[in-house]
Structures are given as C-alpha cells and as structure tokens.
C-alpha positions as CSV (number, residue, x, y, z in Angstrom):
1,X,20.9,13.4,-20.7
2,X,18.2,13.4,-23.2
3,X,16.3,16.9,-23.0
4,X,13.8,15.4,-25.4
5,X,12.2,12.6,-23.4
6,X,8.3,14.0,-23.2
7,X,7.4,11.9,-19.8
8,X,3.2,12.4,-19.5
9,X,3.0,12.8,-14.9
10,X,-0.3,11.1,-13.7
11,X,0.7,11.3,-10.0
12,X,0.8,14.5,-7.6
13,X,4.9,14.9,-7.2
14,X,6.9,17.3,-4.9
15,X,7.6,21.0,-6.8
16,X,11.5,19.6,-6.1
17,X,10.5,16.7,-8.2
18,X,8.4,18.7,-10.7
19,X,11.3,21.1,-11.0
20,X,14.0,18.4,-11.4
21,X,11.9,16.6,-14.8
22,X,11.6,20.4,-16.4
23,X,15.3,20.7,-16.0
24,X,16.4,17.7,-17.5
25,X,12.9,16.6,-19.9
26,X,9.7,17.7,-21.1
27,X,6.9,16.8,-18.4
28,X,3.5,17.2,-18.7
29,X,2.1,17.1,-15.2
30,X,-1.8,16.3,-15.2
31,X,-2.7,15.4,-11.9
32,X,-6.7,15.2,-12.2
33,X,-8.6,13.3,-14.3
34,X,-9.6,16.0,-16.4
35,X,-6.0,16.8,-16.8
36,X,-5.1,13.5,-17.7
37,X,-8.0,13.0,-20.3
38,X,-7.1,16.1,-21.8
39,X,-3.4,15.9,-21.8
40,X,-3.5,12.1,-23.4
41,X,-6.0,13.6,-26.4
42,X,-4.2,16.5,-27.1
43,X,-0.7,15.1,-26.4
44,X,-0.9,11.6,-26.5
45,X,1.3,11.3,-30.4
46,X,4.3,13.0,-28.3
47,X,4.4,10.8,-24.6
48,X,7.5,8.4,-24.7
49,X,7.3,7.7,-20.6
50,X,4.3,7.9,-18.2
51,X,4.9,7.8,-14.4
52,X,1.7,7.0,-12.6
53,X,1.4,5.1,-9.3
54,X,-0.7,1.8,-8.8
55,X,-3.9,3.7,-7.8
56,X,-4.3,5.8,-10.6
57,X,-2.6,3.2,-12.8
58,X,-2.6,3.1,-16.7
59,X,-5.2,2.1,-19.5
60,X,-5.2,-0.6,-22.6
61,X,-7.2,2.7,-24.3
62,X,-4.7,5.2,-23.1
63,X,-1.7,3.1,-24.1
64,X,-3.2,3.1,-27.6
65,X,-3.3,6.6,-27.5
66,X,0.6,6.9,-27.6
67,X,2.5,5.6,-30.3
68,X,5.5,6.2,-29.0
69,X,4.8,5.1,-25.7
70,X,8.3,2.8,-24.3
71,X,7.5,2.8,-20.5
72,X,5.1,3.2,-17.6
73,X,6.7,3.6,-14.1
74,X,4.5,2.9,-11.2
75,X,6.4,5.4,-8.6
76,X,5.3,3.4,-5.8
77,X,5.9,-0.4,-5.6
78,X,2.1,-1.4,-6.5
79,X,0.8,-1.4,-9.8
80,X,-2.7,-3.2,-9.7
81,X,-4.2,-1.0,-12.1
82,X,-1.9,-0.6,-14.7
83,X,-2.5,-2.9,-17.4
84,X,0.3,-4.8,-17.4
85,X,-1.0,-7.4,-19.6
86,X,-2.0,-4.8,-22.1
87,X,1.7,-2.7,-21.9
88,X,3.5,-5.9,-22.6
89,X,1.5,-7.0,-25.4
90,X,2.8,-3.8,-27.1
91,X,6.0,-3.9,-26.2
92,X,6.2,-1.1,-23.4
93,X,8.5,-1.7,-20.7
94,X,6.7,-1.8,-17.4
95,X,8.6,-0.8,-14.0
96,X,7.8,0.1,-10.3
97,X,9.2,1.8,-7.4
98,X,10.2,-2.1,-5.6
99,X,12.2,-1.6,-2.2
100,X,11.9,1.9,-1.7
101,X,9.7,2.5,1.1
102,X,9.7,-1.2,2.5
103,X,10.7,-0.2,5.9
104,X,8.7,3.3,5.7
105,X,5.8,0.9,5.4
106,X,7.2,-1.7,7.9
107,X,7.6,0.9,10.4
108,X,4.0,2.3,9.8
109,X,2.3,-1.2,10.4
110,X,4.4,-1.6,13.8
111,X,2.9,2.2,14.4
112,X,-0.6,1.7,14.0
113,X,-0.7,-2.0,15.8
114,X,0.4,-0.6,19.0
115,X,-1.5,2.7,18.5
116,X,-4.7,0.4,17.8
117,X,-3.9,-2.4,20.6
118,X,-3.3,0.3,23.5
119,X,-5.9,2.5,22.2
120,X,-3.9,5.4,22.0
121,X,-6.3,7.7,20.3
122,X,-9.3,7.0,23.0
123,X,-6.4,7.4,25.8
124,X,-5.1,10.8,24.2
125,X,-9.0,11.9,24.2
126,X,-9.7,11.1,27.9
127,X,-6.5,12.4,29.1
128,X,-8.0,15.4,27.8
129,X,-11.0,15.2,29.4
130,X,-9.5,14.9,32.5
131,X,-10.3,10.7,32.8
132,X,-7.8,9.0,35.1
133,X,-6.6,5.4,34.5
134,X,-8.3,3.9,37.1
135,X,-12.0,4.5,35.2
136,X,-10.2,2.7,31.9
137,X,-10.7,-0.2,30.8
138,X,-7.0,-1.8,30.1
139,X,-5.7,-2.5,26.5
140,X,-3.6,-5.3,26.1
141,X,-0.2,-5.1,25.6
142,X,1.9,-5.9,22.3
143,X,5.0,-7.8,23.3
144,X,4.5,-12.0,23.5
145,X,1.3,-11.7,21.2
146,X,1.1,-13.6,18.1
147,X,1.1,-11.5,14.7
148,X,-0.3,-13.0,11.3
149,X,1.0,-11.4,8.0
150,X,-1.0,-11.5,4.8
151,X,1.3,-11.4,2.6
152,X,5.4,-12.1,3.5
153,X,6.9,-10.6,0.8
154,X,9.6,-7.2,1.2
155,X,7.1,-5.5,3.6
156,X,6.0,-8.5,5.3
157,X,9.6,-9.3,6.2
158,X,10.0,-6.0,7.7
159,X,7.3,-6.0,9.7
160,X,8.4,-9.6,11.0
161,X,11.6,-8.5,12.4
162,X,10.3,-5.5,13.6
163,X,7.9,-7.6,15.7
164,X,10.1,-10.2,16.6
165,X,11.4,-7.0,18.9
166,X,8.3,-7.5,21.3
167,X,9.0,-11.5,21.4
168,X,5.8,-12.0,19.0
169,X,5.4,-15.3,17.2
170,X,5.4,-15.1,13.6
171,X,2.5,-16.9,10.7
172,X,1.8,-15.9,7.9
173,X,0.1,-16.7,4.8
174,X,1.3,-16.6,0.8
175,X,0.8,-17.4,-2.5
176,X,3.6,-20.3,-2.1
177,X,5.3,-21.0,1.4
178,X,8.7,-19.3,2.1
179,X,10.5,-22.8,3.9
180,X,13.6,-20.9,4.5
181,X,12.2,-18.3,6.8
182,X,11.4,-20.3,10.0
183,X,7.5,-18.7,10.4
184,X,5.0,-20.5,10.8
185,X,2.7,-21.4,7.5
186,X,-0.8,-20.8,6.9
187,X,-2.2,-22.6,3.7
188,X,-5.3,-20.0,3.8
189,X,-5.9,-16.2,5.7
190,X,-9.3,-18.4,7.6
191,X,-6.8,-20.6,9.7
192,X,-4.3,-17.7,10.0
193,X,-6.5,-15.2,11.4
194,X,-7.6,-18.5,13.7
195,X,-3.7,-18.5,15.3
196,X,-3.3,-15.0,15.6
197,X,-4.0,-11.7,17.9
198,X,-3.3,-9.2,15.3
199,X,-3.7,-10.3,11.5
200,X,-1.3,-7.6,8.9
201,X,-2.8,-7.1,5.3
202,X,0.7,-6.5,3.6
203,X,-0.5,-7.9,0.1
204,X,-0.6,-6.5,-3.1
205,X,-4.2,-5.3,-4.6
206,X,-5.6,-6.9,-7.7
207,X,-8.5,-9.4,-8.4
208,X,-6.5,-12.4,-6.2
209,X,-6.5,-10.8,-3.2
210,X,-9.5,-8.7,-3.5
211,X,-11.6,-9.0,-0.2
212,X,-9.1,-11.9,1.0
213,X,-10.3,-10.3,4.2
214,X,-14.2,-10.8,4.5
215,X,-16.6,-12.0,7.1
216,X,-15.2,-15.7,7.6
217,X,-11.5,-14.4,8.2
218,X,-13.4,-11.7,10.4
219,X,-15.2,-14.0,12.5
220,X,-11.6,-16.5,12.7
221,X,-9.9,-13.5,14.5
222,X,-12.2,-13.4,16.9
223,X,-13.3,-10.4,19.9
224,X,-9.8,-10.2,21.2
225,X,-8.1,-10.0,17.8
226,X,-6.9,-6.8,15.4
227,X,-6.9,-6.0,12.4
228,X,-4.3,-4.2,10.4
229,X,-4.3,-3.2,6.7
230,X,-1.1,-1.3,5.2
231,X,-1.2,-3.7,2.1
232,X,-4.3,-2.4,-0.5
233,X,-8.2,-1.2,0.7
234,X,-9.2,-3.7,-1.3
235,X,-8.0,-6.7,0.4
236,X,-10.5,-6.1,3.8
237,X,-14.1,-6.3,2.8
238,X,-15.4,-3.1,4.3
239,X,-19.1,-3.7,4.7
240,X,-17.8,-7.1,6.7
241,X,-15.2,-4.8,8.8
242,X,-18.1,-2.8,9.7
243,X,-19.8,-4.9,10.6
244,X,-17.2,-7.1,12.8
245,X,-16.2,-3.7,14.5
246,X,-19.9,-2.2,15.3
247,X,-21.2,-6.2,16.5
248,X,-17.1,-5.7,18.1
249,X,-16.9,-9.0,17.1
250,X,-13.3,-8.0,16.5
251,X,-11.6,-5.9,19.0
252,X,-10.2,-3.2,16.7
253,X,-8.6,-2.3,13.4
254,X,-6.3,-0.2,12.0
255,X,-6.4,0.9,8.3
256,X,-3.8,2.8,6.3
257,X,-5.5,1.4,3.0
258,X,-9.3,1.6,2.2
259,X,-12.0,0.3,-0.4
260,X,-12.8,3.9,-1.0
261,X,-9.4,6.2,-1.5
262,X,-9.2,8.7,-1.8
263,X,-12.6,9.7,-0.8
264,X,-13.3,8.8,2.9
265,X,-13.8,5.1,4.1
266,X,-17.7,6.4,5.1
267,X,-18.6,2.7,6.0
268,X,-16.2,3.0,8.9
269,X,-15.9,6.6,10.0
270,X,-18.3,6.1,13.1
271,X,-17.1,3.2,14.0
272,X,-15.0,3.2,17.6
273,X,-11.8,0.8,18.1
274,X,-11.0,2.3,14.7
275,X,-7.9,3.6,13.5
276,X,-7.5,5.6,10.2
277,X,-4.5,7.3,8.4
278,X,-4.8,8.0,4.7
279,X,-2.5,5.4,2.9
280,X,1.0,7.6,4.5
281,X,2.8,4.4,5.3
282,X,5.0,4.8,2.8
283,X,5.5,8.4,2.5
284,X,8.0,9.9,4.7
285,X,11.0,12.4,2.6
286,X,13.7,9.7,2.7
287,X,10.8,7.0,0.7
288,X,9.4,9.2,-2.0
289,X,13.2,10.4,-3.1
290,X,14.0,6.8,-3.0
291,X,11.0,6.5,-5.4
292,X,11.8,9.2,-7.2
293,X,15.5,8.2,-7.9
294,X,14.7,4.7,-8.8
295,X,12.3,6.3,-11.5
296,X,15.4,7.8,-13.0
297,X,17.4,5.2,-13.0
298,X,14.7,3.1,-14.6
299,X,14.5,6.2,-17.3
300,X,17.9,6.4,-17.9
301,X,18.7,2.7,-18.5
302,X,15.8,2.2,-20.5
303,X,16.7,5.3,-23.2
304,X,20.3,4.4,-22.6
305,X,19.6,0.8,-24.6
306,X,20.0,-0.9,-20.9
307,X,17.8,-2.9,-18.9
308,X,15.6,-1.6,-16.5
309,X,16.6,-1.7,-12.6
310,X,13.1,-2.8,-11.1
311,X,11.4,-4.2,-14.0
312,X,7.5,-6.0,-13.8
C-alpha cells in the first residue's frame, strides 16, 4: 500500500479511523472550517484524495486549489454539496459511501414513526409525572396505516419492507415510477401526502428536491397525518412545518434531518408533537465502518489503476 497518498479529512472520523489513515497514508485532518481553509492554502499543492461527507461537501475554488487532486469521497451516501459538476470537468474521480448504512437509516425512520405516532416522548414525560392512561388522550396505532415514501430509492425500499411488517399499504413518489415494485405511484408529493397517514422524506438534498415538502404538501396530509424526514433538512420547508405543527394542522412530525444542521432547528424547538434527533439515522458502529471500508476500497482501486466500487 501506498504510504505516500496525502488524503486532506474534511469530516469528524473515529480516532480508530484517524489512526488507521496515519498508519497506512499521510492525512491531514481539518475538521473546522478554519482548519479546512487553512489546511487547503497551506497544503493544497500536496492533497491527492479528500474525504468529506455531503454536508460539508467540496468546492469548484477548493478543487482548483489542488493540482493533484484524483478523488473526493463523500463518506456517507449524499453528496449534495460537492461539486460534482465541477470535479468531473477536471477529471477527479467522484465516489460515495452508497449501501452502507441503508438499513441503519431504514431502521431509524421505522423508529421515529412509531415513537412520533404513539407519542412516546409525551408518554415517557407523564409517566414521570405520575399521569395515568386514563387522563391521555390515545395515539393511534401503526400497523394497517398507510405510509408515503418520498423518495424509493435503497433507503426507501427498506423502509417499505420494514413497514410492510405492520400490514401498512405502500405509495410513494419518484423521479421516474419503479413498475416492478408493486407500490402504489404518486406522479407528485401533493397527491401522495393526500393518500397517506405518515408521509417519509427519504430523498436526496439538492436544488430538485429542495422544500419538496412545503405548505401545499402540508396541508394534503392533513390533522391526522405525520410527517417524517430521514432523507435531507432541506426537503421540508421549516417555516411551513412550523407552522402546520403550531396551527396542528398536521398531527406530528419527526425530523432526523433539518434546514439548519448542525446548529439547532430553532423554528421548531417549541413546537409540541415534535420529534427531534440530530441526523443519527445512519450512524450506529456497524454503518460508519461500512463507510469507512468502502472509502478504502474506493482508494485502493482508484491508485491501483482500477475502477472505483461506488462511483458518482
């Protein structure tokens, strides 16, 4: 193995990780932007690799900065802001993280629909307090409802058959129908969110889907419908999901991605029926090593003269 490959890191990874890159290349870990600015100016002539993820991505400007620049990873299976367009013009090899934490994500979005449907966090609070069920209002249950997924792609699939567990009927809405998967198509997220009880942002971020979720789709789901995002904060339009939750013209959500990351989705942090976790559906220690190894193996091949395994 190639000692020599100078790799510039963009994204916070595991000392294990950190430790594994120093043994076998020459990392340059700059995990703040001040880092990164710093590390590209003083360093940029050297960087043959860059692993970022699709939140941090990768600039036309930076690119420019590094001559010697062959690829940019995206760890993680999104890449909306690296500049795909750009890396290809100059001949830089683009790959991402594809497959390996589909059903970490899959599993999360199952999580956090029940969690937000049965109300768990309100039920755990007045438990506490000493509330008994008979002052509760009931949540609905899960099983026979019918689930919309924005986007049936890896994830989406995952999340299907995972639902198909509670007897749930299955829409969904894409870029271009799937007819040999026997859901039921959608030709736009408004008549979608119409059919279903709990609508699942699993799409990709970037200018085509940005705020695919907005006030119309909002209103189409309706008081006794859910909202659940594990896709990209920018999909859901968060002044409209304020809104629709403080009006409770929709019943609840449940949010794994936000507008804002990493700072604080502010917009929504008073708001009750509301379900938060800091985009963890697809970390868990099995997903980021999968990430991890499919980084190398797109390193490897790549310096080795071969094709990349999970190439953009």
């Amino acid at each position: 193995m190639d000692m020599g490959i100078s790799i510039l890191v963009l994204n916070d990874i595991s000392v294990a990780h950190q430790t594994h890159l120093q043994q076998h290349y020459r990392p340059t870990f700059a995990f703040t932007p001040e880092a990164r600015a710093r590390a590209i100016e003083t360093q940029g002539a050297d960087f043959e690799v860059v692993l970022t993820i699709g939140l941090l991505g990768l600039r036309a400007d930076e690119m420019d900065a590094m001559p010697r620049l062959r690829m940019v990873s995206s760890m993680g299976a999104g890449y909306e802001n690296i500049d795909v367009a750009a890396a290809k013009a100059r001949g830089l090899i683009v790959t991402h993280g594809r497959g390996a934490n589909d059903e970490c994500v899959a599993d999360h979005a199952i999580g956090m629909m029940i969690a937000v449907m049965r109300n768990f966090s309100e039920l755990d609070r007045l438990c506490r307090d000493g509330v008994w069920r008979t002052q509760i209002a009931l949540p609905p249950q899960v099983s026979g409802k019918r689930l919309g997924i924005l986007g049936l792609g890896a994830v989406g699939e995952r999340i299907a058959q995972r639902a198909r567990a509670f007897r749930m009927d299955i829409g969904y809405h894409n870029r271009h129908q799937r007819p040999a998967l026997e859901y039921t198509y959608f030709d736009n997220a408004e008549a979608l969110a119409r059919w279903c009880d709990v609508l699942v942002c699993a799409m990709p971020g970037g200018a085509a889907t940005k705020h695919m979720v907005n006030a119309k789709v909002l209103a189409q789901l309706g008081p006794e419908g859910y909202l659940v995002n594990v896709g990209r904060g920018s999909i859901v339009d968060t002044t409209a999901l304020a809104t629709a939750l403080e009006t409770r013209s929709i019943a609840g959500a449940a949010l794994d991605v936000y507008e804002s990351e990493p700072a604080p989705p502010h917009a929504l942090i008073g708001q009750n029926h509301l379900l938060l976790s800091p985009h963890m559906a697809g970390w868990s220690p099995e997903a980021i090593q999968a990430q991890f190894d499919i980084f190398l193996q797109n390193l490897d091949a790549v310096f080795a003269g071969k094709d990349p395994v999970t190439p953009i």
